[in-house]
DOLO-789113 format. One line per 3 residues: number of its first residue (from 1); their letters; for each residue x, y, z of C-alpha. Coordinates in nm, 4 decimals, decimal comma. Each point is the difference from the previous one (the first is absolute). Example, Ala and Ser with C-alpha at 12.3 -4.5 7.8 and 13.67 -1.06 7.14 Angstrom:
% DOLO-789113
1) as) 1,2300/-0,4500/0,7800 ~ 0,1370/0,3440/-0,0660
END
This chain:
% DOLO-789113
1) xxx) 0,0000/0,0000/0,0000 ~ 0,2349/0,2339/0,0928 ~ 0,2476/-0,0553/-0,2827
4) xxx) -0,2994/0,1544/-0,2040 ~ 0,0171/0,3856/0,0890 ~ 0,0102/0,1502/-0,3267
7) xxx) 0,1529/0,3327/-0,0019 ~ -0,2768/0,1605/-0,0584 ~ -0,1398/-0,1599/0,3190
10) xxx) 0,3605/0,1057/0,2109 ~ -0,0039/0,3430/-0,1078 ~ -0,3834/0,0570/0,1080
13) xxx) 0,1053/-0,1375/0,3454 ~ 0,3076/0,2444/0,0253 ~ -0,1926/0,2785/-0,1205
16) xxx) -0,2589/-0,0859/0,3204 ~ 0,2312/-0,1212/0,2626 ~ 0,2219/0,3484/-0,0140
19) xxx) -0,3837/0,1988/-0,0070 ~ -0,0742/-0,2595/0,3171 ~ 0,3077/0,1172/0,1595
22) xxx) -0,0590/0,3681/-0,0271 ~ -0,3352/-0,0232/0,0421 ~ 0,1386/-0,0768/0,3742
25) xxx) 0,1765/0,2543/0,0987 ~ -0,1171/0,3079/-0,2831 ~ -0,3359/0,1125/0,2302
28) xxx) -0,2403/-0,1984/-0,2338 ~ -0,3057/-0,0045/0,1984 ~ -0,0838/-0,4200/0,0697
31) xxx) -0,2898/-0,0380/-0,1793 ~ 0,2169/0,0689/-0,3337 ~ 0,2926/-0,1760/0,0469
34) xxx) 0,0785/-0,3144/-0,1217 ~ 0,0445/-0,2079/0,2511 ~ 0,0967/-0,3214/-0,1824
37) xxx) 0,1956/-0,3477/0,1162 ~ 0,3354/-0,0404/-0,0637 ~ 0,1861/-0,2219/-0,2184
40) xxx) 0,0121/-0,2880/0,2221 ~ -0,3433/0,0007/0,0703 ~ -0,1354/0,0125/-0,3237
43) xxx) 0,2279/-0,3044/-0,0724 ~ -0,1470/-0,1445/0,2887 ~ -0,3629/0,0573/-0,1569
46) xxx) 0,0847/-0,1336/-0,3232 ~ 0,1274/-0,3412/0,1713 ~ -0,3196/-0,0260/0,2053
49) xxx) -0,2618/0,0864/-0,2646 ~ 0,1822/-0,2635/-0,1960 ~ -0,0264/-0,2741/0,2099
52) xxx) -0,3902/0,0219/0,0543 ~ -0,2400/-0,1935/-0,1854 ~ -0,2007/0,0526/-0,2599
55) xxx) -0,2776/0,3612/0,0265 ~ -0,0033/0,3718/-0,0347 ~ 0,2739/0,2135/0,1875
58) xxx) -0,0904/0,3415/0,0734 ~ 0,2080/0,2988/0,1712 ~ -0,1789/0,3025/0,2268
61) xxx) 0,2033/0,2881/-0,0101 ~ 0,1727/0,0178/-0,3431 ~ 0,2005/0,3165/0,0639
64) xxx) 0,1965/0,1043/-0,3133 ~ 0,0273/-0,4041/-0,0966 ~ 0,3026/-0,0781/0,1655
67) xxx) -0,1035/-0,3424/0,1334 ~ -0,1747/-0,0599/-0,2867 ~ 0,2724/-0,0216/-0,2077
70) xxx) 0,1733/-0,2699/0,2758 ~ -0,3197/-0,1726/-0,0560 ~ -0,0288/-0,0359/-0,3435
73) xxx) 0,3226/-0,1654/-0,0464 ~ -0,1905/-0,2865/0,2190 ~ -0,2751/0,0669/-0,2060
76) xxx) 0,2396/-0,0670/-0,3328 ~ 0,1096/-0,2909/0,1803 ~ -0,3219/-0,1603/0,0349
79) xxx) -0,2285/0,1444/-0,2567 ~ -0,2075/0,1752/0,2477 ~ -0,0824/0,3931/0,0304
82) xxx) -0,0514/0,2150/0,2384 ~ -0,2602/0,2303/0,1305 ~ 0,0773/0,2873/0,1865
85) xxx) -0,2252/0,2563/0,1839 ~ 0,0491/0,4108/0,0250 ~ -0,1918/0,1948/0,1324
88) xxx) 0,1540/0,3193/-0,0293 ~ 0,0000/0,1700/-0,3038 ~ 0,3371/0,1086/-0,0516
91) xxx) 0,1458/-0,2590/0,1219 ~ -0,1845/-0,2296/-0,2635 ~ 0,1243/0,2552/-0,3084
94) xxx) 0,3736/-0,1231/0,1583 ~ -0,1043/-0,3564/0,0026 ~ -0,1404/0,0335/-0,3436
97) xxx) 0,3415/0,1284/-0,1475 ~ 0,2193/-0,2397/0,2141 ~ -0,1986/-0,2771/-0,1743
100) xxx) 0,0280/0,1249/-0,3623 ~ 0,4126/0,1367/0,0108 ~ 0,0805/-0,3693/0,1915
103) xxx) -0,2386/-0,1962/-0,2525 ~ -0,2048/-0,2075/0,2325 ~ -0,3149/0,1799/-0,0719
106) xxx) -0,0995/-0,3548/-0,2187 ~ 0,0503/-0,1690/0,3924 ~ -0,1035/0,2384/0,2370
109) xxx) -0,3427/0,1727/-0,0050 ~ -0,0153/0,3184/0,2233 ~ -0,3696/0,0809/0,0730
112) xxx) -0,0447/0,3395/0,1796 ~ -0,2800/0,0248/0,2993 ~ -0,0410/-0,1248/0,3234
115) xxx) 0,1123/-0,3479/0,0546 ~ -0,2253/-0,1401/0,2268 ~ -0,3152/0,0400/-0,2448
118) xxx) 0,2279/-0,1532/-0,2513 ~ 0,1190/-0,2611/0,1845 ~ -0,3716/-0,1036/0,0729
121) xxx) -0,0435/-0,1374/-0,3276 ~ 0,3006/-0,1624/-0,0110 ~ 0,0057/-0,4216/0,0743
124) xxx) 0,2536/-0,2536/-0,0269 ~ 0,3047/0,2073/0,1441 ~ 0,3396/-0,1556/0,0308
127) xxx) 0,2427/0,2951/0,1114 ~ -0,0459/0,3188/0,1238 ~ 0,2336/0,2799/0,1132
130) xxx) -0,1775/0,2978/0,1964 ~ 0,2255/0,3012/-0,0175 ~ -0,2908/0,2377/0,0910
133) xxx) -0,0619/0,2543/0,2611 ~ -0,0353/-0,2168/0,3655 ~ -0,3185/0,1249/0,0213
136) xxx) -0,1464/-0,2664/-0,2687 ~ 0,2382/-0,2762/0,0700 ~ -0,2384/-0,2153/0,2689
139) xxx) -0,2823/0,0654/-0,2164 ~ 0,1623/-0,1059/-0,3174 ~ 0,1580/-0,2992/0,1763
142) xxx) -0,3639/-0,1144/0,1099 ~ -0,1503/0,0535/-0,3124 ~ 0,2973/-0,1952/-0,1979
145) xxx) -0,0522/-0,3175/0,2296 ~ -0,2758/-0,0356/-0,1081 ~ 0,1092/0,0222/-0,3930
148) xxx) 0,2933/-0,2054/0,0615 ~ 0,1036/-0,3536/-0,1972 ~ 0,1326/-0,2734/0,2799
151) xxx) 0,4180/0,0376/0,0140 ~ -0,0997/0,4261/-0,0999 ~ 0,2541/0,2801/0,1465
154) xxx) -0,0998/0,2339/0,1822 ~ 0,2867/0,2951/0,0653 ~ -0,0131/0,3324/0,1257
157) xxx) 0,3090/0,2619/0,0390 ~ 0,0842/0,2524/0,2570 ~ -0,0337/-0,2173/0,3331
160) xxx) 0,3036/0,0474/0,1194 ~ 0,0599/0,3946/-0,0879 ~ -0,3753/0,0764/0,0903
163) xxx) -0,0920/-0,2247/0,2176 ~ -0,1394/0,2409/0,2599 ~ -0,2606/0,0922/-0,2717
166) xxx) -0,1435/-0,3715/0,0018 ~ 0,0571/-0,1429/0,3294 ~ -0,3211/-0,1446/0,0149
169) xxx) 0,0214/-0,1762/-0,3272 ~ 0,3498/-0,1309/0,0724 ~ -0,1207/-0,1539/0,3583
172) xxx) -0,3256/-0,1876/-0,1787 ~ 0,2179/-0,1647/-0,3226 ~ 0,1623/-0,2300/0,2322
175) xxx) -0,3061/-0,1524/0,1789 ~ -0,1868/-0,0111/-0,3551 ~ -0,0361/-0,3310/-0,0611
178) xxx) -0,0919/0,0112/-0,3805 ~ 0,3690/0,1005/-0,0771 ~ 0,3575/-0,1218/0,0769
181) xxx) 0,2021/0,3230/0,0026 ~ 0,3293/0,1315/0,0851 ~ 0,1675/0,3849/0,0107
184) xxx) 0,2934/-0,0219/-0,2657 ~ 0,2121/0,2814/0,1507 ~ 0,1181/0,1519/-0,4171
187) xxx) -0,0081/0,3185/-0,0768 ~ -0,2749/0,1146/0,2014 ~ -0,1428/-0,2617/0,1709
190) xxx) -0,2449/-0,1971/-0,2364 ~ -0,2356/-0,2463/0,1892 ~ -0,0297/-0,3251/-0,2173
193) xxx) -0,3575/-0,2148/0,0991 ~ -0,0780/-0,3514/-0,2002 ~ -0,3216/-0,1343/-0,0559
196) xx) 0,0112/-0,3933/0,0833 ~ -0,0368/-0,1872/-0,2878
END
């Protein structure tokens, strides 16, 4: 997978790792910066979404695409796509062009609007990252168990670096018996939970 970054692909993610980097220290108000994984955990996504069975994978929060991109070289891999869910405008427009100057807009469909309604009519899920603001993560978590395929992923980022924000969410995963989950301390923190199956 990885020997397949095209350089088309590398120089999009250089172009938005430096903007990442000075979005974090330049005075960019939160709401517009970035905000994406690093390197090693987008490898660490495209290894997961890999190994799941067969269904849809979906990702809430697509930022300006730069997990997508990790993704769709699983989703070369395995002749899958992706779906990924924006709900803010402008960051959708930077999706939308990260996806057409890497060439993965063929694997990864970016659908702009709130992700929970869209994720209602979704069935048969078999990976799912949730990059999204903390304050949709439990309710996108229930609603996804219930969409999931048996052996599905389930992972979430930021529980480590924001973990204050979603204490109570972090306390219930580990006495939920539908899932086997573990924190994967990468980049973040991403929280990794595994339908049985």
């Amino acid at each position: 997978m990885f020997h397949d970054l095209s350089p088309a692909m590398l120089e999009r993610m250089r172009v938005l790792e430096a903007r990442d980097a000075e979005d974090r220290t330049d005075g960019t108000p939160h709401a517009d910066r970035l905000r994406q994984i690093p390197p090693d955990t987008g490898k660490f996504l495209a290894i997961l979404a890999a190994s799941t069975p067969e269904g849809d994978w979906v990702e809430v929060g697509s930022g300006a695409g730069y997990s997508a991109m990790w993704l769709s070289l699983a989703c070369k891999a395995k002749g899958r796509g992706l779906t990924t869910y924006e709900l803010s405008e402008k960051k959708a427009a930077l999706a939308r062009e990260t996806l057409r100057l890497a060439g993965i807009e063929s694997q990864v469909e970016l659908v702009q609007g709130d992700a929970l309604e869209e994720l209602e009519k979704r069935r048969g899920v078999a990976f799912a990252f949730l990059d999204a603001e903390r304050s949709i993560l439990a309710p996108c978590y229930e609603l996804l168990l219930t969409r999931m395929v048996p052996g599905g992923i389930i992972c979430a980022d930021n529980v480590i670096s924001h973990k204050h924000q979603i204490e109570d969410f972090l306390a219930m995963i580990p006495q939920d018996s539908r899932v086997d989950s573990v924190i994967v301390p990468i980049g973040s923190g991403v929280l990794v939970c595994r339908l049985p199956g």
